[in-house]
C-alpha positions in Angstrom: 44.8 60.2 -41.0 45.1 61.8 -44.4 48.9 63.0 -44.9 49.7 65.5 -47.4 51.5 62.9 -49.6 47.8 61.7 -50.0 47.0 64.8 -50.9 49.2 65.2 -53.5 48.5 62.0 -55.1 45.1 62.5 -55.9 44.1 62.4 -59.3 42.2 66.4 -60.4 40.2 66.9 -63.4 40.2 70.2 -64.4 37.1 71.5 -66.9 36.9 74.8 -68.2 36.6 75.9 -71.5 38.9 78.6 -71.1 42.2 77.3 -71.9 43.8 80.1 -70.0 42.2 79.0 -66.8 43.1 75.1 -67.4 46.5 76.1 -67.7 46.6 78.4 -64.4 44.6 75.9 -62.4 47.4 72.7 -63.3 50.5 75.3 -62.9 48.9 76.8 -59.7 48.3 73.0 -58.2 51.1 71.4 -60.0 53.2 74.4 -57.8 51.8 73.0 -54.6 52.8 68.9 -55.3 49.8 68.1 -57.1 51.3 66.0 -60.4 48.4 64.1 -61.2 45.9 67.0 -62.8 43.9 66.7 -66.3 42.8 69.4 -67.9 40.1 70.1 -71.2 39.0 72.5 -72.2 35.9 70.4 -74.3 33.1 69.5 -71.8 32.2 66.7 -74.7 35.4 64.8 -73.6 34.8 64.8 -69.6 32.8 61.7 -69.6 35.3 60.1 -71.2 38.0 61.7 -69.5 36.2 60.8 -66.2 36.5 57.2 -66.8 40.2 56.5 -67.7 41.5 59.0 -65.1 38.9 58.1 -62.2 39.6 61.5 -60.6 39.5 61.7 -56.7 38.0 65.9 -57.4 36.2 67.6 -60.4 36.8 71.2 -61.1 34.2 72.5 -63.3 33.5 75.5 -64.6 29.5 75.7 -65.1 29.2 78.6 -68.5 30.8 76.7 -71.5 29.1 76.2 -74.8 27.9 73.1 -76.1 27.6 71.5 -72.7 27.4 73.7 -69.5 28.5 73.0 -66.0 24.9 71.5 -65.1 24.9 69.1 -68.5 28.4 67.8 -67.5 27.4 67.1 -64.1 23.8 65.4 -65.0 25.9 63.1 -67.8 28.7 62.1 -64.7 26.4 61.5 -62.1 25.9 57.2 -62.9 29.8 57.6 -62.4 29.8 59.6 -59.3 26.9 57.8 -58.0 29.2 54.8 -58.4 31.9 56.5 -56.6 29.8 57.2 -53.8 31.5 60.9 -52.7 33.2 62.3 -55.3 33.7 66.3 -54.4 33.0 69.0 -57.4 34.5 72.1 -57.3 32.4 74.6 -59.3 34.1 77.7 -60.7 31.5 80.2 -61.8 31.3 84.0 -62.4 28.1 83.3 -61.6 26.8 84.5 -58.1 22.8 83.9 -58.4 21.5 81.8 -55.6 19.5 80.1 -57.8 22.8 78.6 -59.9 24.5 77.5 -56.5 21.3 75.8 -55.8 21.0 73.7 -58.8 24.7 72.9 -58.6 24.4 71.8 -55.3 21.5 69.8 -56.6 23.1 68.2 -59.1 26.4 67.2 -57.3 28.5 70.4 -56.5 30.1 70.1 -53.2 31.8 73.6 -52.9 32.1 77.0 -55.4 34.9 78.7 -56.4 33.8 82.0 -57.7 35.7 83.9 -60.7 38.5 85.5 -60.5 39.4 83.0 -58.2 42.4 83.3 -55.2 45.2 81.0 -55.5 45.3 80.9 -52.0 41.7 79.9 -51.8 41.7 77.2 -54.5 44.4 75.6 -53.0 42.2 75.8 -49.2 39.1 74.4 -50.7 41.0 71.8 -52.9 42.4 70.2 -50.0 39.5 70.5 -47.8 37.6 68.6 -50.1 40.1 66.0 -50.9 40.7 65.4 -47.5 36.6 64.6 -47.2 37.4 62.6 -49.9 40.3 60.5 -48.5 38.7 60.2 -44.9 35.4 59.0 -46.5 37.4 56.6 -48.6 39.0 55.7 -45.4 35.9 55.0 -43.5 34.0 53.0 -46.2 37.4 50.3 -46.3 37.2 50.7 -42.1 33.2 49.9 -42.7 33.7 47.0 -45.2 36.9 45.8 -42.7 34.3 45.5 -40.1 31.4 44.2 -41.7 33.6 41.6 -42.9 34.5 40.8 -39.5 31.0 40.4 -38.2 30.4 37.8 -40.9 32.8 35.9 -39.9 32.1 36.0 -36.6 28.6 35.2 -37.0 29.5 31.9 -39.3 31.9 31.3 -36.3 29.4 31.0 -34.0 26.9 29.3 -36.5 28.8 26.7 -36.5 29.7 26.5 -32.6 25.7 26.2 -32.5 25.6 23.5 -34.8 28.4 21.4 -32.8 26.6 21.9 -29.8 23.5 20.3 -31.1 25.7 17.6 -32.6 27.1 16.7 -29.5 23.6 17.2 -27.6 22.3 14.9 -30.0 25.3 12.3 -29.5 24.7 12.4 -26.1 20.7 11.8 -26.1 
């Protein structure tokens, strides 16, 4: 259902204001065929960013100054709500309960902790763009078939109203 060639394609934002870890993160997927990454390293810009790239997965580191993790995904959530299931990746040092808890609150589908595994960024990447694609997938198959029912009905709304024509021709 989802081929890897959709995998590739999808569009990664990459937040972290490390520009070290920017960097890694779009050579380290870049390496594995995904070409469509954007990466800042200014959480200010991410909103922005957001909406001209319309990214199908958010990496985002949660400790940066001005505007943490939490405050990036508070200002996005209109635009993810919007989007329906848009995955976050959060990459955090950070391994209090509490933090993962308010992520998840706020939007975070998964956690990447620091120092991260290539291996395992590229695992959970793809698991959660493969969510993405098959709930993308699934709302079109949704919207096909509700589309479908609506026609049907007005199909037989107006078989209904034809037979009372002709019931009322032949009273």
């Amino acid at each position: 259902m989802v081929s890897v060639q959709d995998l590739t394609a999808a569009r990664i934002l990459i937040v972290d204001d490390q520009a070290a870890n920017v960097r890694l993160l779009e050579r380290l997927l870049g390496a594995h065929g995904f070409i469509d990454t954007v990466g800042t390293t200014d959480p200010l810009q991410v909103r922005d960013l957001f909406r001209a790239t319309r990214p199908d997965l958010v990496i985002l580191d949660l400790h940066m100054p001005r505007l943490d993790g939490f405050g990036v995904m508070a200002e996005l959530s209109s635009d993810i709500a919007a989007e329906r299931f848009l995955p976050i990746l959060v990459l955090t040092a950070d391994a209090l309960s509490e933090t993962r808890q308010r992520a998840l609150r706020l939007g975070a589908k998964d956690f990447l902790s620091k120092p991260f595994d290539s291996i395992e960024v590229l695992l959970r990447v793809r698991n959660l763009l493969e969510t993405r694609f098959r709930y993308r997938f699934l709302e079109q198959h949704r919207r096909e078939l509700e589309q479908r029912v609506l026609e049907r009905t007005r199909e037989l709304e107006d078989a209904r109203f034809e037979v009372i024509d002709r019931l009322a021709i032949a009273a």
